[in-house]
Structures are given as structure tokens and as C-alpha cells.
C-alpha positions as CSV (number, residue, x, y, z in Angstrom):
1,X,106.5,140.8,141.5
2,X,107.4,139.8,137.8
3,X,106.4,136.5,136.9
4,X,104.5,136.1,140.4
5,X,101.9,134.6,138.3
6,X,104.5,131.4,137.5
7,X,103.6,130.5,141.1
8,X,99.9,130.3,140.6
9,X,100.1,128.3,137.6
10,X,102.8,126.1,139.1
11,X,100.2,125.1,141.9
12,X,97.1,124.6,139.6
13,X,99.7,121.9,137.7
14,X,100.3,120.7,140.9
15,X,97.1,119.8,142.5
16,X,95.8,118.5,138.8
17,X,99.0,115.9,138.8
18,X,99.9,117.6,135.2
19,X,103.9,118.4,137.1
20,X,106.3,117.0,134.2
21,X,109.9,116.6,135.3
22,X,113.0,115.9,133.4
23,X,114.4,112.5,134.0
24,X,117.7,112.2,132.6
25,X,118.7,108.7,131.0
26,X,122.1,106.4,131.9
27,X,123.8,105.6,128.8
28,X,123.7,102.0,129.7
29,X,120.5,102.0,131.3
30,X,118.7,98.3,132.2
31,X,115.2,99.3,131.5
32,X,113.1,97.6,129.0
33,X,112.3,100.3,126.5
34,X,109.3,100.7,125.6
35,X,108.6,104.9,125.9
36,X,110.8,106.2,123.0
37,X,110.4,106.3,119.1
38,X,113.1,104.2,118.1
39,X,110.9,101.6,115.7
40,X,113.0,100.0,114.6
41,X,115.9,100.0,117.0
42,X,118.1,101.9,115.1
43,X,119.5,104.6,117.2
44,X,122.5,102.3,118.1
45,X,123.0,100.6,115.7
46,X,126.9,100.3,114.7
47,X,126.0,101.8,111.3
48,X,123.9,104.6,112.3
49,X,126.5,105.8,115.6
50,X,129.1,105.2,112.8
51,X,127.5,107.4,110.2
52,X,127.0,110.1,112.9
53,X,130.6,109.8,114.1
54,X,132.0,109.8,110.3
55,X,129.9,112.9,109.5
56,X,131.0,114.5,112.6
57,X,134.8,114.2,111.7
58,X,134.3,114.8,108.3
59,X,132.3,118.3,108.5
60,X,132.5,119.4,112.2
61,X,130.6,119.5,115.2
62,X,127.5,121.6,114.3
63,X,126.1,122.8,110.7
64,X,127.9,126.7,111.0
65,X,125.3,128.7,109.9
66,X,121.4,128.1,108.2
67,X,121.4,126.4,105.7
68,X,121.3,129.1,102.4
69,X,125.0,130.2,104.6
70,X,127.3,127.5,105.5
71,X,124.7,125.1,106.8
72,X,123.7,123.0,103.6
73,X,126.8,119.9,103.4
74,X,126.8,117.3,100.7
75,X,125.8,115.0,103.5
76,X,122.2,117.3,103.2
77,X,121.9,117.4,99.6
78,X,122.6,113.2,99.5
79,X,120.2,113.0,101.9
80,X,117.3,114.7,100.7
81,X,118.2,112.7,97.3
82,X,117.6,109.2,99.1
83,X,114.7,110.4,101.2
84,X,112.4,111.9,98.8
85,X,113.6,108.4,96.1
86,X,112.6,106.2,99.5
87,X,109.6,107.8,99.7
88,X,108.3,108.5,96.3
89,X,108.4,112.3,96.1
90,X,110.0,114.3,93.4
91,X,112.3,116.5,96.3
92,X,112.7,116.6,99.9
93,X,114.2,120.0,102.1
94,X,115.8,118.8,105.5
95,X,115.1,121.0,108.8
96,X,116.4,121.0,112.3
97,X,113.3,119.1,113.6
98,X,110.5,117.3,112.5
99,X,108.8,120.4,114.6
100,X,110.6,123.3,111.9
101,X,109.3,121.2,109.2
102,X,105.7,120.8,110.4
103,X,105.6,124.4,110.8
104,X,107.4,125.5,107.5
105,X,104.9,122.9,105.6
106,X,102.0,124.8,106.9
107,X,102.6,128.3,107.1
108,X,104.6,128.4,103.6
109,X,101.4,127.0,102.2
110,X,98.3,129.0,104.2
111,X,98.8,132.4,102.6
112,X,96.4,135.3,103.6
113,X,93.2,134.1,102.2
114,X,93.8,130.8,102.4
115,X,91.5,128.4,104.3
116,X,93.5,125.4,106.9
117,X,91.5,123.0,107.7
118,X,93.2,121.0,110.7
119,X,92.4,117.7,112.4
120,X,91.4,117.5,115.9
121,X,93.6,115.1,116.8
122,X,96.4,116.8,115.3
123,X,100.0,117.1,116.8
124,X,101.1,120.2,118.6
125,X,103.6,121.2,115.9
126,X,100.7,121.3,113.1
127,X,98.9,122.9,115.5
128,X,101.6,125.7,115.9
129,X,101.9,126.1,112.3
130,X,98.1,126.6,111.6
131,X,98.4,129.5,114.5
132,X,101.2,130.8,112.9
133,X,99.9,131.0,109.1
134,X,98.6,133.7,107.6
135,X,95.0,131.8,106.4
136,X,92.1,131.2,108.6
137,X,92.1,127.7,110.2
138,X,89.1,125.2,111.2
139,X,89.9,122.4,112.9
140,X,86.9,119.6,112.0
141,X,86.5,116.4,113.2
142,X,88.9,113.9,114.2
143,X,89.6,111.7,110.7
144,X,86.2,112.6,109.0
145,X,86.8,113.3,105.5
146,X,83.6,114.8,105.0
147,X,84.3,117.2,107.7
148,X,87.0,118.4,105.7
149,X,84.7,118.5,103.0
150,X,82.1,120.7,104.7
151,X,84.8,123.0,106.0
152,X,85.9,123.3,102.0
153,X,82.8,124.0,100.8
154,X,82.0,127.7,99.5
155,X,85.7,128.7,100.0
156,X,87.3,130.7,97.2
157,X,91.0,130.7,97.0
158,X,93.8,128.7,98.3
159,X,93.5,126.3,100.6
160,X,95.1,123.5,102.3
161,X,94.1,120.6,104.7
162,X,96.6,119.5,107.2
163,X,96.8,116.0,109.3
164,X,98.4,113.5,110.9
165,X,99.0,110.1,109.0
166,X,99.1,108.1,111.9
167,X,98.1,109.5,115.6
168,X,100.5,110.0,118.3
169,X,98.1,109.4,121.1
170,X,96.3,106.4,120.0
171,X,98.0,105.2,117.0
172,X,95.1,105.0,114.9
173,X,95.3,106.2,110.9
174,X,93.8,108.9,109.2
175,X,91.6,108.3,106.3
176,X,93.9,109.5,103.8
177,X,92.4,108.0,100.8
178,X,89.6,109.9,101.9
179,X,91.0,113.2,102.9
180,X,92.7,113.4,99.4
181,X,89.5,112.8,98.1
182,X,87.7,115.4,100.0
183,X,90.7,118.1,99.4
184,X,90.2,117.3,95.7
185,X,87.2,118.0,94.9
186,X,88.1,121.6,96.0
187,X,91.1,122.0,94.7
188,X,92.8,122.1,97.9
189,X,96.4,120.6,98.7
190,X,96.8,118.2,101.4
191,X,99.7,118.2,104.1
192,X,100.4,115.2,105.4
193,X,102.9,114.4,109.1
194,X,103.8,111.2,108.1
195,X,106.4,111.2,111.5
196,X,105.2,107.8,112.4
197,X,104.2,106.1,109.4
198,X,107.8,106.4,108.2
199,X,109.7,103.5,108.8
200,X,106.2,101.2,109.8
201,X,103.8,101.8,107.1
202,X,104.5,101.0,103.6
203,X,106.4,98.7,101.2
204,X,109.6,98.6,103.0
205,X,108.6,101.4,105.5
206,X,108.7,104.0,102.3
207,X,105.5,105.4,104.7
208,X,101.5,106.3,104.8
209,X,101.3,108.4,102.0
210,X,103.4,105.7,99.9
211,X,100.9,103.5,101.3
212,X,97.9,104.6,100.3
213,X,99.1,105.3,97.0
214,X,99.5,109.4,97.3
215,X,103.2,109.2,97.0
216,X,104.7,111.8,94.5
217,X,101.1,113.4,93.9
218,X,101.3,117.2,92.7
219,X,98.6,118.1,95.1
220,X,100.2,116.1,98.5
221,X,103.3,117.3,100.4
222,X,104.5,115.2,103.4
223,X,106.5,116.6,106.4
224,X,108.7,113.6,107.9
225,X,111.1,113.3,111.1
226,X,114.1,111.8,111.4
227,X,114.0,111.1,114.9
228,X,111.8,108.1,115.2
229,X,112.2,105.1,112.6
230,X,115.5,106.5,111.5
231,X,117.1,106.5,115.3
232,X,118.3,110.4,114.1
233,X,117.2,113.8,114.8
234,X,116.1,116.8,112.2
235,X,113.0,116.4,110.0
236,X,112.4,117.0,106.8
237,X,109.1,118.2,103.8
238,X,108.7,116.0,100.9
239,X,106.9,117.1,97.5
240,X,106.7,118.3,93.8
241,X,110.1,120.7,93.5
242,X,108.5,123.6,93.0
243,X,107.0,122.9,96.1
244,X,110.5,122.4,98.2
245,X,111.6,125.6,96.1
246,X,108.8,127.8,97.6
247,X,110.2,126.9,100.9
248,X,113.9,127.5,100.4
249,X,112.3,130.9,99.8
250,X,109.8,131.2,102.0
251,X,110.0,129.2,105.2
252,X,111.2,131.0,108.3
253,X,112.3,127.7,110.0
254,X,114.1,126.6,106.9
255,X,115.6,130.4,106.3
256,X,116.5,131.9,109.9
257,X,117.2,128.6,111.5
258,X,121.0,126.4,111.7
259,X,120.8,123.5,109.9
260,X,120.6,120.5,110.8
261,X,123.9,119.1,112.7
262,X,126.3,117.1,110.0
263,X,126.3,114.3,112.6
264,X,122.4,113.7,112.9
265,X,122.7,114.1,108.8
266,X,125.0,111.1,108.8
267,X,123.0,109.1,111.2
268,X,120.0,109.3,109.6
269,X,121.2,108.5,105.5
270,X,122.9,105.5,107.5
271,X,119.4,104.0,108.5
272,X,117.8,105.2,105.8
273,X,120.1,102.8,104.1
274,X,120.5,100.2,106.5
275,X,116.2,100.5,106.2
276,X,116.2,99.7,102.1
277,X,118.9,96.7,102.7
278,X,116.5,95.5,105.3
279,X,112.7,96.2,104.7
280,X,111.8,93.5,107.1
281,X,112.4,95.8,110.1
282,X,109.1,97.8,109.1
283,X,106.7,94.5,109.2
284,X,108.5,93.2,112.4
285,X,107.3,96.7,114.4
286,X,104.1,96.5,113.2
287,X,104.0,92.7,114.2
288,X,105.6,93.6,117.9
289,X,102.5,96.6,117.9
290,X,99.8,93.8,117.2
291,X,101.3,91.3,119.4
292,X,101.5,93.8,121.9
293,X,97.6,94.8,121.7
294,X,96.4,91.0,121.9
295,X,98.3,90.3,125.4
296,X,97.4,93.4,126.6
297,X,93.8,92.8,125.5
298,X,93.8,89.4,126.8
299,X,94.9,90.9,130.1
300,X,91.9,92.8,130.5
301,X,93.3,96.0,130.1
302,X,92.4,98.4,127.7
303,X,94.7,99.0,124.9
304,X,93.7,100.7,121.4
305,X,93.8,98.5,118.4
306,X,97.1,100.0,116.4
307,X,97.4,101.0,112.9
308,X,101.3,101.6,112.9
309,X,103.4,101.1,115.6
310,X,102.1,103.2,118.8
311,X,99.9,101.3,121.4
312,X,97.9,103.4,124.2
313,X,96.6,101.5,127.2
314,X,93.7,104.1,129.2
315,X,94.3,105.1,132.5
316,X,91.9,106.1,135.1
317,X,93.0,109.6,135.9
318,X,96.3,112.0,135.2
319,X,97.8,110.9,138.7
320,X,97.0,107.4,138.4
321,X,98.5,107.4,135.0
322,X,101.7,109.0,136.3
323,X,101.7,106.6,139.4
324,X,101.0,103.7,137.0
325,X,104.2,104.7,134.6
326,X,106.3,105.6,137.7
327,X,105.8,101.9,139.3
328,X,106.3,100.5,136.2
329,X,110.0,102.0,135.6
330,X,110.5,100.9,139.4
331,X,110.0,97.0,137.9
332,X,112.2,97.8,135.1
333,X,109.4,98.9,132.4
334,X,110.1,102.8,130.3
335,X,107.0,103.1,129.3
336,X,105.2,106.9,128.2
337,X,102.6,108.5,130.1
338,X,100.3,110.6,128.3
339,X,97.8,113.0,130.0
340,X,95.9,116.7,129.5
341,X,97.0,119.2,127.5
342,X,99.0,116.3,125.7
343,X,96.2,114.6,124.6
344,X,92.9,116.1,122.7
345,X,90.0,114.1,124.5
346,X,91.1,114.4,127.6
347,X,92.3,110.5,128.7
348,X,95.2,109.9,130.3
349,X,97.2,107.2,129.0
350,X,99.9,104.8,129.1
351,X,101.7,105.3,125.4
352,X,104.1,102.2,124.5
353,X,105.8,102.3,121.0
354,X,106.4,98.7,119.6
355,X,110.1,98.2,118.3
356,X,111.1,95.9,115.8
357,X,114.0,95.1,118.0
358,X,111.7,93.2,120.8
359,X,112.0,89.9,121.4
360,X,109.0,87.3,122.3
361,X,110.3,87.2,126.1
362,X,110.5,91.2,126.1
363,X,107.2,91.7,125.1
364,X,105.9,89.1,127.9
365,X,107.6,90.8,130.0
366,X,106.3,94.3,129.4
367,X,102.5,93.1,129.4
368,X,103.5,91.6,132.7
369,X,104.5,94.3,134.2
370,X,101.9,96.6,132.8
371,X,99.5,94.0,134.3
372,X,101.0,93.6,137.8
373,X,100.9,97.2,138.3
374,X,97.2,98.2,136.8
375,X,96.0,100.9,139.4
């Protein structure tokens, strides 16, 4: 029977507790958020639903076409000015998703004969675009500069190392003072997904990169999204211009996809400038983070120290993780459950994002609950 094989697979998920099912969200749900990637609790904000609702009446429901058709707006072009002044970069392109940007970034820039040297603890999306590229990929050890290094060494020709800024699973930050370092001294570039530094890190949330002083460099590009700080959707690459120009020409996400919907456009320059009036937000979600770790610390649980604004509590097993996630949503807690293949070592976790929108009694309560319901 075609697809029999579905079945088997299906029942191997089954009996490892790695079943994922989609839960759809009420609009006016009571839970205490703590599983999404708003940071800074922007995604309804009146200026933000406003700029989405403005851009939608203004240039239509969708985008039309890619964007070198009918896709590219003024909204795009405005945004992509802001962006890549926010951030320090001399241009910024803006994709569908932070997931077409990650894998424009790295397949654009991994020619054949190229050398990729990936991260172990890299997200899925960089990890799709190293398979995708044309170069030869080595994935080194998780934020070990000198790995990158060694994996450098003796090549001859292009070459490119690619990494998180700040971890999805854990939270914790790459060396990137370090990586740049390592990439060089062998002339290699360095491609940086800065999706969760954006917004947290930084003066003002201008990001990792900006940071760590890497900002604008001719030899860094950085792929951002615009669904996590900036309450949005799409994603983006910032870098030198000739840079961004290669991939108008090149990418196949940036070429052969719709652009990015006028609406989510709109949302996003919204925060972006609701983000430079108020740089404040980006310290208060990395205060809520901290705060966050200490009580849950305190608690005797254990929680990850974080570098941005993701905290990750260990669970014993997948199904106690899912059990442990599921009775806290039945005491009012959304919190994210992490297990294998989502996570490189193997851990299941509880994954709570810190938003700068908590108050002191939220937070109490969502290390409460955590607490009370421990497996």
C-alpha cells in the first residue's frame, strides 16, 4: 500500500512520546504566556495591529507575486531601510520567513568548493541550508571557536561559518567575538541567525552582532526574523550591499518565493519603531529572563542560566516533559515543551521565553506553577 510505511513511523513516534499535535489558540485566551516569542509583547500592541491593518488596506491582502514581480511595496523597501540603519548594516533583503532567509544566507554564500562550517547546536533552518548548499559542510563543536578553526584549516577557497547568536534550546550565546576571530584568520565570512538576539541583545535591542561590535563588518552577514521581538512574521538578511545584491540574484527563496504579506510588512516597521522610541523594552526581557532563572533556581529545579531571553528548565524524559507542559496549561501556564529531534543533546525540556510585558505577580505565578507540577 503507498505510504503504508506512514503507519510504522506513526507508531515508533507513538511509543517514544515524540506525537506533536496542533493545538489551536482562542483569540482571547486566559493563559499566562509564556511558550511563544513575543519578547517584548508586541504582537498586540495598538501600533503594531494598526500598522498591519493600515498596510493591509493600503496594498491588499497578500504581496501578488515574488518580489522582483509585483511583490516588492514601498512598505518593503522602507523597511529594509530602518532595519538594516537599526541594526548597523549597510542593506537588509526581507523574505517570507526568518526560515527563507536562513536558507537564502547560506546556500547563496556556500558555492561548489566552498567549505560550511556549522554549529552543533544550530537551528533546523541553518541546518536545511548547509544541506541545501552547494559546498561541503562540517558541523564542529557546539560554540568552540577553535573548532571552527580546525575545521578552517588547510581549506582553499571560499568558505563560510554559519551559527546561531543566541540558542533556541538553552538560550545560551555563541562566542561571536571568537568565531569572527577564528573565521578571520582564514579569510572566511561569518553568517550569523541573530533571530533571538534581535530585540534583547544590544543597545536598544539593535541585536548580538551589534553587540559584540560586528555590526556593519564586510566579512559578517546576519539573517534576522520578524516574528519574535517585532510581534510580525517574514525574516530578513542583513550585510554589505553587494552582499544583499548577490541575493536578489541568486537566492531561490528570495527569487521563486511571494513576498512577504504587505500586512506583516506594516506590523513589523510599526515595532521596529515603536522599539527605537522605546529601548527599555529590550533590558526589561532580559531582566524578566534573569528573574525568571533565580526563582526557578531557588525552587530546586533546573533551569539554564540565560544569555538573552529564552529560559530551559530539564525534564526527565520526552513523556514526562509533555505531561509536565500539558498539566501546566491545565493550571493556566503556556509554557513550550522541547524534546528529540527538536533538540541536539537529546534532553527534553521545558522552554519558557521571558517577555518584557510580565509583571512581578506573573512571573510568581509561572515559577509556581512550574513548581507545583514538577514530575
Amino acid at each position: 500500500m503507498a505510504f503504508g510505511w506512514i503507519d510504522e513511523q506513526a507508531e515508533l513516534r507513538r511509543r517514544a512520546g515524540l506525537v506533536r499535535t496542533l493545538r489551536p489558540r482562542a483569540a482571547g485566551t486566559p493563559l499566562l504566556d509564556l511558550a511563544s516569542n513575543d519578547y517584548l509583547g508586541l504582537a498586540r500592541h495598538p501600533e503594531v495591529t494598526e500598522g498591519a491593518a493600515r498596510a493591509a488596506r493600503t496594498w491588499g491582502g497578500g504581496a501578488t507575486g515574488s518580489r522582483l514581480v509585483t511583490g516588492t511595496t514601498g512598505l518593503h523597501t522602507e523597511l529594509e531601510r530602518e532595519l538594516a540603519a537599526f541594526c548597523g548594516f549597510e542593506a537588509a533583503l526581507v523574505f517570507s520567513s526568518g526560515y527563507a532567509a536562513n536558507l537564502a544566507a547560506v546556500t547563496a554564500l556556500a558555492p561548489h568548493g566552498s567549505r560550511i562550517v556549522s554549529d552543533a547546536g544550530n537551528h533546523a533552518s541553518l541546518i536545511d541550508g548547509c544541506r541545501l548548499a552547494r559546498g561541503t559542510t562540517q558541523v564542529v563543536a557546539h560554540s568552540d571557536p577553535d573548532a571552527v578553526r580546525k575545521a578552517l584549516d588547510g581549506h582553499d577557497g571560499p568558505a563560510v561559518a554559519v551559527s546561531d547568536t543566541v540558542f533556541s534550546v538553552d538560550g545560551d550565546a555563541a562566542p561571536l567575538t571568537g568565531l569572527a576571530a577564528a573565521c578571520r584568520e582564514h579569510g572566511a565570512g561569518l553568517v550569523l541567525d541573530d533571530a533571538h538576539g534581535l530585540g534583547v541583545l544590544g543597545d536598544g535591542g539593535r541585536g548580538a552582532p551589534y553587540a559584540a561590535g560586528l555590526a556593519g563588518a564586510d566579512d559578517v552577514v546576519v539573517t534576522v526574523t520578524l516574528s519574535k521581538s517585532l510581534g510580525s512574521q517574514g525574516g530578513a538578511v542583513l550585510g554589505p550591499a553587494r552582499v544583499i545584491e548577490h541575493l536578489v540574484d541568486t537566492a531561490r527563496t528570495f527569487i521563486f518565493d511571494t513576498g512577504l504579506a504587505p500586512a506583516a510588512a506594516g506590523a513589523a516597521l510599526a515595532a521596529l519603531r515603536l522599539l527605537r522610541r522605546e529601548p527599555g523594552r529590550a533590558a526589561r526581557a532580559g531582566e524578566v529572563a534573569r528573574e525568571l532563572h533565580s526563582r526557578l533556581t531557588a525552587a530546586g529545579l533546573e533551569a539554564v542560566r540565560p544569555d538573552a531571553a529564552v529560559v530551559s528548565v530539564r525534564a526527565p524524559s520526552p513523556e514526562r516533559a509533555v505531561r509536565w507542559a500539558a498539566d501546566c496549561r491545565a493550571a493556566g501556564l503556556s509554557v513550550g515543551c522541547f524534546r528529540p529531534p527538536s533538540v541536539p543533546d537529546g534532553v527534553s525540556r521545558l522552554r519558557l521565553t521571558a517577555r518584557a510585558d510580565l509583571s512581578g505577580a506573573e512571573i510568581e505565578r509561572a515559577v509556581r506553577v512550574i513548581g507545583e507540577t514538577r514530575p
